[in-house]
C-alpha positions as CSV (number, residue, x, y, z in Angstrom):
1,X,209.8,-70.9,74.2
2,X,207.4,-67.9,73.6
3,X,210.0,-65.2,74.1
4,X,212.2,-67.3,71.3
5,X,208.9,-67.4,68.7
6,X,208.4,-63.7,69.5
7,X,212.1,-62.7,68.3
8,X,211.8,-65.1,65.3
9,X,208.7,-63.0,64.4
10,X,210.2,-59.9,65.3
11,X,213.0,-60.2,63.0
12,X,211.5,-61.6,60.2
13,X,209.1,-58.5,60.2
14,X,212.6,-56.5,60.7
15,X,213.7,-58.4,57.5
16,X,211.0,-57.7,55.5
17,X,210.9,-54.2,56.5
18,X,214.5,-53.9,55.4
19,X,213.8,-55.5,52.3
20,X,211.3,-52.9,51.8
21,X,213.8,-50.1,51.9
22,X,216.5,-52.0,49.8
23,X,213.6,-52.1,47.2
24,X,212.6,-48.8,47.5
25,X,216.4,-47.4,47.6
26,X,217.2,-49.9,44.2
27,X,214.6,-48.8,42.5
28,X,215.8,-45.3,43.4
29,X,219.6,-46.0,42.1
30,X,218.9,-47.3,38.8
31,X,216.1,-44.1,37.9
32,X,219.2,-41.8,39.1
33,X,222.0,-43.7,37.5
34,X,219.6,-43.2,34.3
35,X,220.0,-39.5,34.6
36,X,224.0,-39.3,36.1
37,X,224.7,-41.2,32.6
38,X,222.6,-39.1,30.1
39,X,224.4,-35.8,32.0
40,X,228.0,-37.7,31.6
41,X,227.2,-38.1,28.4
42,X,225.6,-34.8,27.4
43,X,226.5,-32.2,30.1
44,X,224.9,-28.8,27.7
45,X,221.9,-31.3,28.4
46,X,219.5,-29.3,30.6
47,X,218.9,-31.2,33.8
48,X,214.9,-31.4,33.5
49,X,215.6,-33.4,30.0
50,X,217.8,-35.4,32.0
51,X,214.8,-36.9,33.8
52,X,213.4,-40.3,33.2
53,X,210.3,-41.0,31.6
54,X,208.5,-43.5,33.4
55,X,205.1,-43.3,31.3
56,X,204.3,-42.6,27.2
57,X,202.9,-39.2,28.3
58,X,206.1,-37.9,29.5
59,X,208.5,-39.6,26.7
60,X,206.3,-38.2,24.1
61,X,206.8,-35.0,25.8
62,X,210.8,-35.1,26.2
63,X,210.8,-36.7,22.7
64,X,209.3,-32.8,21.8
65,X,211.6,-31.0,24.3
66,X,214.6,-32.8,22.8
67,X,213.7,-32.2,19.5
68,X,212.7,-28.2,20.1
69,X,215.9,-27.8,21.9
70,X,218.7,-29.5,19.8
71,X,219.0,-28.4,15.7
72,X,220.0,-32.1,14.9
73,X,218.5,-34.9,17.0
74,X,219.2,-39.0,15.9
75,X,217.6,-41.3,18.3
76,X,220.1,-44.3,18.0
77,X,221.1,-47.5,19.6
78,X,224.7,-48.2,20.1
79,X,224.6,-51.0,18.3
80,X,223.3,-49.9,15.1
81,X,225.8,-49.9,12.3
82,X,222.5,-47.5,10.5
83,X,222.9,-45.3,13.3
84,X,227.1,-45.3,13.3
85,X,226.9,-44.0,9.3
86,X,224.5,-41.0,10.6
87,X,226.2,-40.4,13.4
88,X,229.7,-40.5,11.1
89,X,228.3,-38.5,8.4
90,X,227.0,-35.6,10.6
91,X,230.6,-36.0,12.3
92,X,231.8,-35.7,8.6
93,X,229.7,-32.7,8.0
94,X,231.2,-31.1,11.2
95,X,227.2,-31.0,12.4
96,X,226.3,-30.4,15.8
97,X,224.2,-33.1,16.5
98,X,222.5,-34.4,19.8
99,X,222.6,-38.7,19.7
100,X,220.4,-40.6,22.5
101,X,221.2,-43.9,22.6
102,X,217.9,-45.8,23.2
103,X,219.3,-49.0,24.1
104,X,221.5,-47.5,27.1
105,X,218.4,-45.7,28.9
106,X,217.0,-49.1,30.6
107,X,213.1,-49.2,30.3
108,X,212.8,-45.5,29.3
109,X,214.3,-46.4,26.0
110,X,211.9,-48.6,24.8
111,X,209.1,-46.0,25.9
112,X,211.0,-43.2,24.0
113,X,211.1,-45.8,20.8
114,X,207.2,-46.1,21.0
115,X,206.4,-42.5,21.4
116,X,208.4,-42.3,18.1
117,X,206.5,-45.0,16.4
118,X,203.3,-43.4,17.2
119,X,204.5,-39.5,16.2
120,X,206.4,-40.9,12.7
121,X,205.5,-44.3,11.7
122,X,209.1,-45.6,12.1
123,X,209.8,-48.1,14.5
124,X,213.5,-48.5,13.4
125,X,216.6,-46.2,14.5
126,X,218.4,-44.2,13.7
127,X,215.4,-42.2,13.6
128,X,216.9,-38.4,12.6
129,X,215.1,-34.9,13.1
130,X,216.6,-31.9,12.0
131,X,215.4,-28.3,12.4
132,X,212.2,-30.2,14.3
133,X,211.4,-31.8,11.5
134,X,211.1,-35.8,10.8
135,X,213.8,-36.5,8.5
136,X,213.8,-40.4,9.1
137,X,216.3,-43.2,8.8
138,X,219.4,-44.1,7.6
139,X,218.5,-43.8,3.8
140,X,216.3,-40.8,3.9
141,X,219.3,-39.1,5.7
142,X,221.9,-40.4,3.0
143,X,219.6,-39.7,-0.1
144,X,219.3,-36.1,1.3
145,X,223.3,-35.6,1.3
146,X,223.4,-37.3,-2.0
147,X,220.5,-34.6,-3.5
148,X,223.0,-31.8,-2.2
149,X,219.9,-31.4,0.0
150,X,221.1,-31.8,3.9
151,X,223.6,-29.3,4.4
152,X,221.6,-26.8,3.8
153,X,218.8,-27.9,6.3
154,X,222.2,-28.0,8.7
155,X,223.0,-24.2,8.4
């Protein structure tokens, strides 16, 4: 009877200890399927920008790096019809553009989102810097193209 309680005990702590390391090894997948995606989908993108930001600190600071390092940068969500007109009039405009698809990123996205908020003011996507500099939304990028004004920030 003892030796039977013992091995109960000893494989529930086995258990637990394995459900430790199925946790741990999870946790693990999804942060590097986060990155294997973003590289799929961007493979010019350098692989430290391919990290995930896992505190406001660090997606304010890849927020800058992204915008430093690409001429054209639209934070978007793939669901956005907004963020499908930008995304088809840069296409149009035969402007390289990088797009980072907010809603596809898991948790990070909703970190990158509020790191916008706090450096523009503008909680909505697409949210569209060119040349580093905050451009906006959907209409702000439209009324540029309509004032003959946005090519030229795209040469």
């Amino acid at each position: 009877m003892v030796s039977q309680e013992l091995s109960c005990k000893t494989r529930l702590e086995h258990v637990a200890h394995l459900y430790a390391h199925i946790r741990k090894a999870v946790i693990f997948h999804s942060s590097i399927s986060q990155r294997v995606v973003q590289l799929l989908k961007h493979p010019s993108l350098p692989l430290e920008m391919a990290s995930v930001a896992k505190t406001p600190e660090e997606a304010t600071a890849k927020i800058e790096d992204l915008i430093k390092s690409n001429k054209v940068v639209v934070f978007s969500k793939s669901y956005c019809p907004y963020c499908d007109k930008v995304k088809d009039l840069f296409k149009k405009l035969s402007a390289q553009f990088y797009g980072l698809e907010l809603d596809e990123i898991g948790q990070e996205g909703s970190l990158l989102q509020a790191a916008l908020k706090t450096r523009t003011g503008q909680s909505t996507v697409p949210n569209v810097f060119i040349n580093g500099n905050h451009i906006g939304g959907c209409d702000d990028t439209f009324r540029l193209h309509r004032n003959s004004k946005l090519v030229p920030l795209l040469k």
